[in-house]
Backbone and ligand atoms as CSV (ligand in chain L), in Angstrom:
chain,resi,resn,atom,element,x,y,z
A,1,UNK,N,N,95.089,100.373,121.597
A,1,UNK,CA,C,93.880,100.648,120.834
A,1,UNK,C,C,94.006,100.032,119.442
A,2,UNK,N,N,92.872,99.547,118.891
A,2,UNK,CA,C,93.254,98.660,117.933
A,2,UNK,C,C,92.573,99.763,116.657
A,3,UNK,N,N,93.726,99.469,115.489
A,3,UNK,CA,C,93.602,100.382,114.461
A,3,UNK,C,C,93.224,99.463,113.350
A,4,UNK,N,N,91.470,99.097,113.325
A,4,UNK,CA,C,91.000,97.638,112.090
A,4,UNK,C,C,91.243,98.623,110.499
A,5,UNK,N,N,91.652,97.835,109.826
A,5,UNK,CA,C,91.877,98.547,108.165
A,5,UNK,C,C,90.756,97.255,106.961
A,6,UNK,N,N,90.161,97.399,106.684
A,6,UNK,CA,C,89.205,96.402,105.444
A,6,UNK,C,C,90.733,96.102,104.495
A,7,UNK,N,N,90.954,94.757,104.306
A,7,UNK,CA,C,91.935,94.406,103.241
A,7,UNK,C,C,91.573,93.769,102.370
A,8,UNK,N,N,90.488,92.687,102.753
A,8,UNK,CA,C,89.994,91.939,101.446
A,8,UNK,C,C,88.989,91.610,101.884
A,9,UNK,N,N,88.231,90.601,100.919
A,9,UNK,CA,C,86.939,89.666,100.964
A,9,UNK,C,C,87.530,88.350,101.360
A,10,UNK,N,N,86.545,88.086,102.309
A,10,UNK,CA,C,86.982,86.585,102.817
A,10,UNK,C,C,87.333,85.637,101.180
A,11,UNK,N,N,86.107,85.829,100.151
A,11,UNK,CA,C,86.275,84.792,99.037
A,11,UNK,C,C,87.689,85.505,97.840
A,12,UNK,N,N,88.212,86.624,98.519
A,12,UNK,CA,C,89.373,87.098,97.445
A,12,UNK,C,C,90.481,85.738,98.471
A,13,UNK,N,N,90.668,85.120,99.056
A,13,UNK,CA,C,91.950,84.051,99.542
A,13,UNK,C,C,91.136,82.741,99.244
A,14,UNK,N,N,91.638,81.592,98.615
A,14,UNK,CA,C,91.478,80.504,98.322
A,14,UNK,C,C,91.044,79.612,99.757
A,15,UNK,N,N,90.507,78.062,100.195
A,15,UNK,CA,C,91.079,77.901,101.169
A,15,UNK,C,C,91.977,77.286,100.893
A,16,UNK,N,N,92.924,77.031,102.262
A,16,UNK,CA,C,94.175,76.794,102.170
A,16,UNK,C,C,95.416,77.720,101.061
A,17,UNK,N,N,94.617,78.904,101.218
A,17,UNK,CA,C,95.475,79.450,100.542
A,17,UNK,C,C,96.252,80.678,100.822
A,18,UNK,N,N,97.100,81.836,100.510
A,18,UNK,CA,C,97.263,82.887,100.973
A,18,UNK,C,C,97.692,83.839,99.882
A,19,UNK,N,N,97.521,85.088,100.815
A,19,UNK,CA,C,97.794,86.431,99.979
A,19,UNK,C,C,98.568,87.236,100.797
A,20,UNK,N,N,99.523,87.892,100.048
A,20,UNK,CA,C,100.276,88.658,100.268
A,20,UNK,C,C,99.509,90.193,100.642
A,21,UNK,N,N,99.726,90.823,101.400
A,21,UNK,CA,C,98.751,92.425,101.396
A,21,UNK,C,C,100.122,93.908,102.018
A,22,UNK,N,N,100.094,94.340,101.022
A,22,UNK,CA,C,101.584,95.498,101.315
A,22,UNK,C,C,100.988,96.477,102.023
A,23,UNK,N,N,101.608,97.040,103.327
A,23,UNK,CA,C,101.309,97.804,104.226
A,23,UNK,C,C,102.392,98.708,104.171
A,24,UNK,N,N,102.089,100.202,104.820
A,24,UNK,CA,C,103.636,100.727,104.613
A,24,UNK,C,C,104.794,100.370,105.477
A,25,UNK,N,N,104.303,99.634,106.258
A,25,UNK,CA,C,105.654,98.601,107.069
A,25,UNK,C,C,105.784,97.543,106.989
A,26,UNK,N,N,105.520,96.872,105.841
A,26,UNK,CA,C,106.005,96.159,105.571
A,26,UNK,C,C,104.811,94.937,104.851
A,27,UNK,N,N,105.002,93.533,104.241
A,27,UNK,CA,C,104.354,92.899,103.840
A,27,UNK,C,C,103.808,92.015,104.613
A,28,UNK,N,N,102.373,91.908,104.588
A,28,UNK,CA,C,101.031,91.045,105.715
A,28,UNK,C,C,100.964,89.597,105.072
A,29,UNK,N,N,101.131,88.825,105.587
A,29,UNK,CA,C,100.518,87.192,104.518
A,29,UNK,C,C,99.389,87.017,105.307
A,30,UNK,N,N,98.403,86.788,104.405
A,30,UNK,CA,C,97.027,86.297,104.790
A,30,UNK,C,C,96.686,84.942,104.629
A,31,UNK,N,N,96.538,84.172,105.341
A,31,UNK,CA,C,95.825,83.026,105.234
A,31,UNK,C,C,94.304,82.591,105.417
A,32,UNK,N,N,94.001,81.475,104.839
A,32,UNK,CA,C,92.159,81.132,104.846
A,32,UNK,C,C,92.601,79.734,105.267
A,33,UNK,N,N,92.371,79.539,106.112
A,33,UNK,CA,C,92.503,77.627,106.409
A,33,UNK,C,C,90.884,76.823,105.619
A,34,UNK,N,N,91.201,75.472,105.648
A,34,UNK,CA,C,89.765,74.773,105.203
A,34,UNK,C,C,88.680,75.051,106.014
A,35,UNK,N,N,88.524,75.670,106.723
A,35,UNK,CA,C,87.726,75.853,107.608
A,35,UNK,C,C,86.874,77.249,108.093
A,36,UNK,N,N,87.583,78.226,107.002
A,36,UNK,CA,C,87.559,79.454,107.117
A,36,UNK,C,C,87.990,79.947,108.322
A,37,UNK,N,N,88.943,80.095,108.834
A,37,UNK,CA,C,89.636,80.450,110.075
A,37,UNK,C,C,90.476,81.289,109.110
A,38,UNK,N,N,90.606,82.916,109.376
A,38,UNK,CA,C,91.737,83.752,108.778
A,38,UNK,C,C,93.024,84.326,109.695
A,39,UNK,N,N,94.137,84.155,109.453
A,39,UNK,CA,C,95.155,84.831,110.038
A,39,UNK,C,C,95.994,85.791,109.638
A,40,UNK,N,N,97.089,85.906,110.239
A,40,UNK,CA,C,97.680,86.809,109.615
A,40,UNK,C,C,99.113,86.973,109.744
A,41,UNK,N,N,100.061,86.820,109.499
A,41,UNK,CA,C,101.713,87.252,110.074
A,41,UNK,C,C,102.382,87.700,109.332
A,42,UNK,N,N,103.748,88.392,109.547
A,42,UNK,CA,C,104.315,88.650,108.676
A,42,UNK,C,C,105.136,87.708,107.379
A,43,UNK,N,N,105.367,88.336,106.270
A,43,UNK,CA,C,105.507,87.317,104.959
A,43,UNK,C,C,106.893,87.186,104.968
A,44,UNK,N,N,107.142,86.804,105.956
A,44,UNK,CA,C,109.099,86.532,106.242
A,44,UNK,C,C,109.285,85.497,106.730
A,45,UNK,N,N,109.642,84.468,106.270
A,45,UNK,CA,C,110.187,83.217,107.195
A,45,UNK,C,C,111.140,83.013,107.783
A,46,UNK,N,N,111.210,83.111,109.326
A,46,UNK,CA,C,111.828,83.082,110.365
A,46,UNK,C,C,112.961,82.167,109.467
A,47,UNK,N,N,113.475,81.345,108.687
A,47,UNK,CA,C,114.443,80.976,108.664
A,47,UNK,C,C,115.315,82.211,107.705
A,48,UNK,N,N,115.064,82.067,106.485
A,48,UNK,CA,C,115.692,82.846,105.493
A,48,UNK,C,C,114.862,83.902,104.915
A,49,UNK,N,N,113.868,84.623,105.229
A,49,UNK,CA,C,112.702,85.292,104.744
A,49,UNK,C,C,111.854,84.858,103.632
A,50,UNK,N,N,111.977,83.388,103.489
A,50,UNK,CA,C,111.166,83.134,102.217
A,50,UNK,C,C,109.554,83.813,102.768
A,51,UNK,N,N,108.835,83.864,101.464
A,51,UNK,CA,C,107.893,84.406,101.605
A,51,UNK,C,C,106.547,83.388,101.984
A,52,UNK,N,N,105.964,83.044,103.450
A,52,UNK,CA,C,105.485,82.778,103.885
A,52,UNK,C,C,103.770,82.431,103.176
A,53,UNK,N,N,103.504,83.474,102.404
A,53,UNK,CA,C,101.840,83.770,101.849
A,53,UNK,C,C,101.892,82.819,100.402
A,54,UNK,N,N,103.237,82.006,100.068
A,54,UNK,CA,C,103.296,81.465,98.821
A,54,UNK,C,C,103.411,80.036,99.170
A,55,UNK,N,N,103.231,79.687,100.564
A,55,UNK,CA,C,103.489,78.442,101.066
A,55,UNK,C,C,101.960,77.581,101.170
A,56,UNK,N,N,102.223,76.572,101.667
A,56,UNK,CA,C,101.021,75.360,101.661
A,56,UNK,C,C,99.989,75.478,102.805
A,57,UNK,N,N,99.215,75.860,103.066
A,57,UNK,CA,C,98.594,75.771,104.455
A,57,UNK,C,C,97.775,74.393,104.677
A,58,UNK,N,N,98.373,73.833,105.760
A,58,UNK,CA,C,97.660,72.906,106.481
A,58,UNK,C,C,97.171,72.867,108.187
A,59,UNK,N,N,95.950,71.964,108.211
A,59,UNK,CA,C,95.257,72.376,109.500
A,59,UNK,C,C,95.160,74.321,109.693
A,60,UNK,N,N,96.156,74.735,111.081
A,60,UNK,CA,C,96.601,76.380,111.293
A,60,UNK,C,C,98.012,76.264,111.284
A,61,UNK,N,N,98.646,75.902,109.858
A,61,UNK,CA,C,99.925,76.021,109.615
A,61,UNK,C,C,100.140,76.326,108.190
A,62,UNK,N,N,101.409,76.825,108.356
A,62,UNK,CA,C,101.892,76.707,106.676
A,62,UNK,C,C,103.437,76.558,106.643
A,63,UNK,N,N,103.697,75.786,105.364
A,63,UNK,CA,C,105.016,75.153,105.354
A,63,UNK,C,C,105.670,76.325,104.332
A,64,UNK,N,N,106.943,76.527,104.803
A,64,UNK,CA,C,107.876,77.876,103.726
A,64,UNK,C,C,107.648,76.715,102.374
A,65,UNK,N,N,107.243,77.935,101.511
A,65,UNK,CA,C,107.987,77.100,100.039
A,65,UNK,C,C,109.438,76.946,100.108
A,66,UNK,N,N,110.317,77.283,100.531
A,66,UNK,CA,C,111.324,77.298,100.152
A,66,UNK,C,C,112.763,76.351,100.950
A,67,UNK,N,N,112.271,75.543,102.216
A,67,UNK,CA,C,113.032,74.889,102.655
A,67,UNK,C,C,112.316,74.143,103.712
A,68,UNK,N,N,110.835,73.947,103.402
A,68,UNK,CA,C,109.652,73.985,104.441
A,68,UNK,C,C,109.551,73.787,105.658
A,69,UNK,N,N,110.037,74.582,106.157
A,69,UNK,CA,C,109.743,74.596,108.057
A,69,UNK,C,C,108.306,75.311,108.053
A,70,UNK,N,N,108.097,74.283,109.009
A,70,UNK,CA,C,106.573,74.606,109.240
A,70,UNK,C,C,106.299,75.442,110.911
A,71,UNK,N,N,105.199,76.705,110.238
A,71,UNK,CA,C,105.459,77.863,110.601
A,71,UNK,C,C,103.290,77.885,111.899
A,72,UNK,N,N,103.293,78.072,112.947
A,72,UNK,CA,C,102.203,78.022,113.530
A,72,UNK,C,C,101.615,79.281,113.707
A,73,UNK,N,N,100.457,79.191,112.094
A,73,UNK,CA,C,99.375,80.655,112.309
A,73,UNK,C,C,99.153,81.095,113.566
A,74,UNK,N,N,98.767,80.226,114.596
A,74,UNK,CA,C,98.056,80.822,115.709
A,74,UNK,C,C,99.230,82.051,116.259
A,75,UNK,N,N,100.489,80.952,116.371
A,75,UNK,CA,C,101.569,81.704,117.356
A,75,UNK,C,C,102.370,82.597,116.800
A,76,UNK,N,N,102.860,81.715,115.146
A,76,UNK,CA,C,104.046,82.154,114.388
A,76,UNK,C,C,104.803,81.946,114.763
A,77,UNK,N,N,105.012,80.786,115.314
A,77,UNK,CA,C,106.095,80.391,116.048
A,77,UNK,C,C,106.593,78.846,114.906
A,78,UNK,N,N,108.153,78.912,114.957
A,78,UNK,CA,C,108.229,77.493,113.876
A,78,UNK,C,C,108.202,76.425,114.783
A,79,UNK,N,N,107.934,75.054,113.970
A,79,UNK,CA,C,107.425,73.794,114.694
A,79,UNK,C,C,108.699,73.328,114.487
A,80,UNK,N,N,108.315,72.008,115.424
A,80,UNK,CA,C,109.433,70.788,115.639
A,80,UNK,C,C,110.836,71.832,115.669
A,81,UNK,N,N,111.910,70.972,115.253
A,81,UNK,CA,C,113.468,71.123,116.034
A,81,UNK,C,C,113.389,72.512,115.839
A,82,UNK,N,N,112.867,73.259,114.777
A,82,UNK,CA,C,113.020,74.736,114.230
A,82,UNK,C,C,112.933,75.850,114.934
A,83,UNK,N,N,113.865,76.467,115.244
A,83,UNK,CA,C,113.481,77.959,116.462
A,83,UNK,C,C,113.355,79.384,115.399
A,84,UNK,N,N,112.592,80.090,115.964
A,84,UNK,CA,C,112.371,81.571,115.581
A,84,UNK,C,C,110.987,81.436,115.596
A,85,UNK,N,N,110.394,82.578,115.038
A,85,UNK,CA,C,109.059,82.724,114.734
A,85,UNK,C,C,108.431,84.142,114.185
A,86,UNK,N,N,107.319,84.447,113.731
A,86,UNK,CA,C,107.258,85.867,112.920
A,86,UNK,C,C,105.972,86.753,113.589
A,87,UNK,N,N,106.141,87.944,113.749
A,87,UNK,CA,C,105.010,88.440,114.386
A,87,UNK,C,C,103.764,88.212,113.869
A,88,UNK,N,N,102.535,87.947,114.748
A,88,UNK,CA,C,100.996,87.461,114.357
A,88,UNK,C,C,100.429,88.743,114.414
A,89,UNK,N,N,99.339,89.189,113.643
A,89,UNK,CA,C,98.330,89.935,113.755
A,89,UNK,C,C,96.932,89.601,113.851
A,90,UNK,N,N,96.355,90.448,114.570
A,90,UNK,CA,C,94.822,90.224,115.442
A,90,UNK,C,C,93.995,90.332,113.805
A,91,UNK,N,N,93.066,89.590,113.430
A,91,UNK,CA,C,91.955,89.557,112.575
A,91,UNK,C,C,90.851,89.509,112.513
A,92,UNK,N,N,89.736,90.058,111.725
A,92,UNK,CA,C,88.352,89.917,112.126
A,92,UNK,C,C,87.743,89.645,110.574
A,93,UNK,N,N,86.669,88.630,110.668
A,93,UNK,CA,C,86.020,88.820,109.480
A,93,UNK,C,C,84.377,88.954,109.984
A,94,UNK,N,N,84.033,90.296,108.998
A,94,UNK,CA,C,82.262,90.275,109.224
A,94,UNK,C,C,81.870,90.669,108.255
A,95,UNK,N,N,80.572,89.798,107.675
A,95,UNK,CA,C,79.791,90.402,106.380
A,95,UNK,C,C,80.801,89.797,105.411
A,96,UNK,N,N,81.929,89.050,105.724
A,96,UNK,CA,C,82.397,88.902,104.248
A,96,UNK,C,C,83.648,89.442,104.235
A,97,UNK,N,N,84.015,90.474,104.808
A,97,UNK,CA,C,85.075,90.802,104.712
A,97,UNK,C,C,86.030,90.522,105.916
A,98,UNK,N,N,86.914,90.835,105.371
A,98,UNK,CA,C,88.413,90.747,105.884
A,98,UNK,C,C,89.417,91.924,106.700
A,99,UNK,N,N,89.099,92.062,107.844
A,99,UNK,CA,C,90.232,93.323,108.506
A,99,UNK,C,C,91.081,93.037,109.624
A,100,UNK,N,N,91.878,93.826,109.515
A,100,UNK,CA,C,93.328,93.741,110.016
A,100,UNK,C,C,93.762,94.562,111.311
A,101,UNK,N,N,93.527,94.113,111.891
A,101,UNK,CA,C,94.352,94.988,112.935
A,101,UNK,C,C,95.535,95.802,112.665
A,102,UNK,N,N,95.996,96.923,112.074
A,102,UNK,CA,C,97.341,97.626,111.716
A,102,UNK,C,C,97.753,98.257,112.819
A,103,UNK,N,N,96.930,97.880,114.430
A,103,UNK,CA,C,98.189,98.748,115.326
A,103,UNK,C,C,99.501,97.801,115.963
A,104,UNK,N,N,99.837,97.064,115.456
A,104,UNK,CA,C,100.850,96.437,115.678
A,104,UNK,C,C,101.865,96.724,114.702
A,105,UNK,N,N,101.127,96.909,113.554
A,105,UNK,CA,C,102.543,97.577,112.692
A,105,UNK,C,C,102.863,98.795,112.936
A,106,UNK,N,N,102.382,99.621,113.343
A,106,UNK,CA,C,102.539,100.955,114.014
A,106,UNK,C,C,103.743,100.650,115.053
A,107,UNK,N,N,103.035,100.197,115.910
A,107,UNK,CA,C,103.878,100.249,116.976
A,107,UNK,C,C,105.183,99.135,117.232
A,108,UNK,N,N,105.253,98.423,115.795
A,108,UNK,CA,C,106.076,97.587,115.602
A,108,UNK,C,C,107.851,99.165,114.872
A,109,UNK,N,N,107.065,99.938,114.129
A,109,UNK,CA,C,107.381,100.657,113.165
A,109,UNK,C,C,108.355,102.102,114.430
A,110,UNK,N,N,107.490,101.781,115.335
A,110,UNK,CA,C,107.794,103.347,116.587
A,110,UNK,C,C,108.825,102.205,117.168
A,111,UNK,N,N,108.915,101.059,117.580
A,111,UNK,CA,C,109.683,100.051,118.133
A,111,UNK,C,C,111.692,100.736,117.948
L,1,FES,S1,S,113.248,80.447,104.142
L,1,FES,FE1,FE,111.544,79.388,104.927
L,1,FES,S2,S,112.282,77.421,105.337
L,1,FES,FE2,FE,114.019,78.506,104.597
């Protein structure tokens, strides 16, 4: 059952840009692609936890600031030679806003 939470306004994320959003399990990175396509995963980069929501988004990707492996919004899965990947969350935008699916952190949290 899906638990939607309102987190932002589509125009509070840049495009190509992201935001960080603190949940009590942990930190959400939000992305806006050029296209207005919004996602969502966690703000840990499968390599070293750099923080994912401070990185570059291109096309439905974003590159770590910090050693840039490039990371696939859709899947969260890292590209080319790079293995790991970070859990995705389900998103909806209507009217403008921005919500989140939070039953995955739940049941990430009961895990
Ligand atoms: S922490 Fe993201 S590439 Fe190293």
């Amino acid at each position: 059952m899906k638990n939607w939470i309102d987190i932002a306004a589509l125009t509070d994320i840049p495009k190509r840009g992201g935001r960080v959003v603190k949940t009590s399990q942990g930190c959400v990175a939000i992305f806006r692609t050029h296209d207005d396509r919004v996602f969502a995963i966690d703000d840990a980069c499968p390599h070293q936890k750099g923080s994912l929501s401070e990185g570059l988004v291109h096309g439905s990707a974003v590159t770590c600031p910090l050693h840039s492996w490039v990371v696939d919004l859709e899947t969260g899965l890292a590209q080319g030679a790079d293995q790991g990947g970070v859990t995705t969350y389900e998103i909806s935008v209507e009217g403008g806003r921005i919500r989140l699916d939070a039953s995955r952190l739940k049941s990430r949290s009961a895990a």
